[in-house]
C-alpha positions in Angstrom: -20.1 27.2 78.8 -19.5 30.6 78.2 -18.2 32.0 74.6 -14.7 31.7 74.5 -13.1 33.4 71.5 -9.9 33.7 73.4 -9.4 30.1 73.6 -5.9 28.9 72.5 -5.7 27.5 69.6 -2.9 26.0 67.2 -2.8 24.4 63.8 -0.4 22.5 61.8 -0.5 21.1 58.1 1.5 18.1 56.7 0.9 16.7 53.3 3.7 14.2 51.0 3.4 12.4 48.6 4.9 8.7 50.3 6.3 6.6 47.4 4.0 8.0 44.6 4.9 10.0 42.1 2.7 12.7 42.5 0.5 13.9 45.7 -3.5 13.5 44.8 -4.0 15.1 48.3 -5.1 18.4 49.0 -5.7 20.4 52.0 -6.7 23.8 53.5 -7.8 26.0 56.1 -9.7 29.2 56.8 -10.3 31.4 59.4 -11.9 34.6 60.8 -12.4 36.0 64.2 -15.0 33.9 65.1 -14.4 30.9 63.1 -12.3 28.3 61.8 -12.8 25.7 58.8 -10.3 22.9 57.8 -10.5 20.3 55.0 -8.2 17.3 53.9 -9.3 15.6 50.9 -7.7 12.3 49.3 -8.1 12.6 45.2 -8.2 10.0 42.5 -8.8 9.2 39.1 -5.2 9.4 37.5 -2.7 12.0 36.4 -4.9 15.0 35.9 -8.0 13.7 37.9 -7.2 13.2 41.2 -5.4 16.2 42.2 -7.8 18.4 40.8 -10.9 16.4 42.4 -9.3 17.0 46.1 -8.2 20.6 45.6 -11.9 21.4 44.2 -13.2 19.3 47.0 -11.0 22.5 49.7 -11.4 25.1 47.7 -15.2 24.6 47.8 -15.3 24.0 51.3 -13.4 26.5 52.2 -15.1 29.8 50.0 -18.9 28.9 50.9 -17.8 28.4 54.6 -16.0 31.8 54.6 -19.1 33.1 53.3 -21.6 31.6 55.2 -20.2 29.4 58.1 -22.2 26.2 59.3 -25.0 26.4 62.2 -25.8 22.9 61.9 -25.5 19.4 61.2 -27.4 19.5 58.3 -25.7 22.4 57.0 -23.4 20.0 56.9 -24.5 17.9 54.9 -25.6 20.3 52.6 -22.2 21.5 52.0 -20.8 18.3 51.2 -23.7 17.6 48.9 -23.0 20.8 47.4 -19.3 20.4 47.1 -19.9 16.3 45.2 -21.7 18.7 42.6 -19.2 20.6 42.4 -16.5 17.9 41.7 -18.9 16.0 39.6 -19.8 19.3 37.4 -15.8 20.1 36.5 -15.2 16.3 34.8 -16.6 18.2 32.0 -13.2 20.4 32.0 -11.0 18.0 30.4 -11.5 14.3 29.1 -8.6 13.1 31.7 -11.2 14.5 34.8 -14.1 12.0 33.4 -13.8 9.8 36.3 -12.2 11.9 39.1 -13.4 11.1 42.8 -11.9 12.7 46.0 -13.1 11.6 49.6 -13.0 15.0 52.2 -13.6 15.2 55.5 -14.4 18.8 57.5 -14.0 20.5 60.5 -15.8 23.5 61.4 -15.2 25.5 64.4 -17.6 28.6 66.1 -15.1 29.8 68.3 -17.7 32.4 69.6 -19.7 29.5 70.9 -17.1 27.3 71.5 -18.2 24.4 69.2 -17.3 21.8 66.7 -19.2 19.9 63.8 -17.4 17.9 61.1 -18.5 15.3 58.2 -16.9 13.2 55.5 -17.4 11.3 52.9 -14.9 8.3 51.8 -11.7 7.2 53.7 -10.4 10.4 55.0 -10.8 11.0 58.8 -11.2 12.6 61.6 -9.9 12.1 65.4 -11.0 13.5 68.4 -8.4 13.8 71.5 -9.5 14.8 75.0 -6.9 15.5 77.5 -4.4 12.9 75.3 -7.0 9.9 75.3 -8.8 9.5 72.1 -12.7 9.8 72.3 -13.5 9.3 68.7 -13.1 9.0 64.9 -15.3 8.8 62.2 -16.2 5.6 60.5 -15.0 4.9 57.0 -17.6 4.4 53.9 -15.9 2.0 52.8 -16.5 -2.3 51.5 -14.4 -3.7 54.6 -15.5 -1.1 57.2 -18.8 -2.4 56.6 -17.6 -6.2 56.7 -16.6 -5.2 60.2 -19.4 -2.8 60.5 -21.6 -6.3 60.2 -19.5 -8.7 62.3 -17.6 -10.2 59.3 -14.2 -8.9 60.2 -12.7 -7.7 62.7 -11.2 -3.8 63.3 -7.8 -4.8 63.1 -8.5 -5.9 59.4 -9.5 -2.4 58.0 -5.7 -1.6 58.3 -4.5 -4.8 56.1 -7.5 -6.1 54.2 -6.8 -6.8 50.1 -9.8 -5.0 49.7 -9.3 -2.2 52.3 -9.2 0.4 49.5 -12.7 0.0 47.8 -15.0 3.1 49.2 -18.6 2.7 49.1 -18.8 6.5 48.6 -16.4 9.5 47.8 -16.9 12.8 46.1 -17.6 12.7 42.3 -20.6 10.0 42.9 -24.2 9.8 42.2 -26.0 12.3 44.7 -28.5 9.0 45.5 -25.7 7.2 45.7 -23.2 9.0 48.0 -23.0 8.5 51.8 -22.4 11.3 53.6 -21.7 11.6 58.0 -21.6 14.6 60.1 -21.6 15.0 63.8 -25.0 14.0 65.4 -24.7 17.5 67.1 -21.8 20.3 67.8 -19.2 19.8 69.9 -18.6 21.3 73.1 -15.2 22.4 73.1 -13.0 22.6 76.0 -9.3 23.2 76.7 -6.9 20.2 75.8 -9.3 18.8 73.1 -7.5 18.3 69.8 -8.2 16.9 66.2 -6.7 15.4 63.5 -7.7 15.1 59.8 -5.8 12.4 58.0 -6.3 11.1 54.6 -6.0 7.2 54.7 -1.9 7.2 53.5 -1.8 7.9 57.5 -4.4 6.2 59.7 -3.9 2.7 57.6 0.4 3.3 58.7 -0.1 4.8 62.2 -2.6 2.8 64.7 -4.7 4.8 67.6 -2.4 4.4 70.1 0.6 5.4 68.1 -1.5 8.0 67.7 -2.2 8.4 71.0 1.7 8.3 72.4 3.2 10.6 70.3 0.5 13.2 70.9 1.7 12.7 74.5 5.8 13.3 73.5 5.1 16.8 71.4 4.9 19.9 72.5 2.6 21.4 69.8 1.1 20.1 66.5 3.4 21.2 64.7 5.8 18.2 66.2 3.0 15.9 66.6 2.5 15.8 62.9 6.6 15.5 62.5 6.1 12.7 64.8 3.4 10.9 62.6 5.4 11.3 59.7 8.5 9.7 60.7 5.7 6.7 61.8 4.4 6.6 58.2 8.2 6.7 57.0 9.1 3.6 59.4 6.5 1.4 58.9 6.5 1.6 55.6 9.7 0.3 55.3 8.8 -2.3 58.2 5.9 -3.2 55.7 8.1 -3.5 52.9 5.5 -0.6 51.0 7.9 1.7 49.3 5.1 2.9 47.0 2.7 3.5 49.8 -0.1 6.1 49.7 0.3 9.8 50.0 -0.5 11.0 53.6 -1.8 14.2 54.2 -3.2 16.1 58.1 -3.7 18.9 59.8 -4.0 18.7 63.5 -5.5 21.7 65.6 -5.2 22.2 69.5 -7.3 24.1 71.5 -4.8 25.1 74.4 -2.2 22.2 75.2 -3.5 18.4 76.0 
């Protein structure tokens, strides 16, 4: 495919804090030219902890990417590597950081080449749309995504499991200890493809093909994310959860789906 830095491409934000007090969420975006980097990260660890473990978590991302943007899966890695040192180096900052942890997940566009690679680490994910159908989303480090990962539950159990929020790995842990996933490879992008970053306040209230039809209803991401929020909003109440999660996203098109 040819380079295609004239490729059309929109972006939209949303982050609330549901029915917490607070919003441990954090999430960002940069962009140049020739390339594009966004970051939702989920924090916790109590007043004080959380919050600052997920904005770390961007803010990392986002200044080494602006100053050397990734080439590789690997590089990848390395940067989420990088960034759980980061996180793990600032509990020293105050006594009520001692035990912050964040999950991120990472998209990083070369829109000279036309690509995509992404990784994560935790809860927080991201979704792939081709054309309106969904191709793809990353796979959760988490206890019950492994049950299901080993036949022991089934998928429609990561949403309502007891146990659903206990991550085998997030940002703040042991660097033996932490599981980090990037893309295999980049991404060729082509017109109509579009991605979401959620943190799990979201994806555990809004299934795939909610996800799916309202993508179909908007116009732009802008009203696709309006869309998702009003789903968080309603099933929440349908789920009797008025102190659910805070949901965070940011959803980029690359021309219209």
């Amino acid at each position: 495919m040819d380079a295609q830095p004239a490729l059309a491409i929109e972006l939209a934000i949303l982050s609330r804090p549901g029915g917490r007090e607070y919003n441990e969420d954090a999430c960002g975006h940069w962009h140049s030219e020739t390339h594009l980097c966004c970051v939702v990260a989920d924090g916790a660890g109590g007043h004080g902890g959380g919050d600052v473990a997920s904005k770390l978590a961007v803010q990392h991302i986002l200044s080494q990417y602006s100053a050397a943007p990734i080439q590789s899966s690997a590089d990848v890695e390395d940067l989420i590597l990088d960034t759980n040192a980061t996180v793990i180096r600032h509990r020293a900052d105050d006594a009520r950081q001692a035990n912050m942890h964040s999950t991120v997940v990472a998209l990083f566009i070369d829109l000279a080449e036309g690509t995509a690679l992404w990784g994560h680490a935790g809860d927080s994910r991201l979704y792939l749309f081709r054309d309106g159908q969904m191709l793809a989303h990353t796979r959760d480090h988490s206890l019950v995504q492994s049950l299901v990962d080993a036949g022991m539950l089934g998928d429609d159990q990561l949403r309502t499991h007891p146990r659903r929020s206990e991550l085998l790995s997030a940002l703040g842990t042991d660097p033996e200890q932490l599981h980090i996933t990037a893309a295999a490879k980049a991404w060729r992008l082509q017109p109509g493809d579009v991605f979401l970053l959620c943190t799990d306040g979201l994806w555990e209230l809004v299934n795939e093909a909610e996800m799916g039809a309202s993508l179909a209803r908007s116009v732009d991401p802008q009203a696709w994310l309006a869309q998702l929020e009003q789903l968080v909003l309603k099933h929440a109440v349908e789920q009797n959860k008025p102190n659910h999660d805070n949901f965070s996203a940011i959803s980029v098109w690359f021309g219209k789906p």
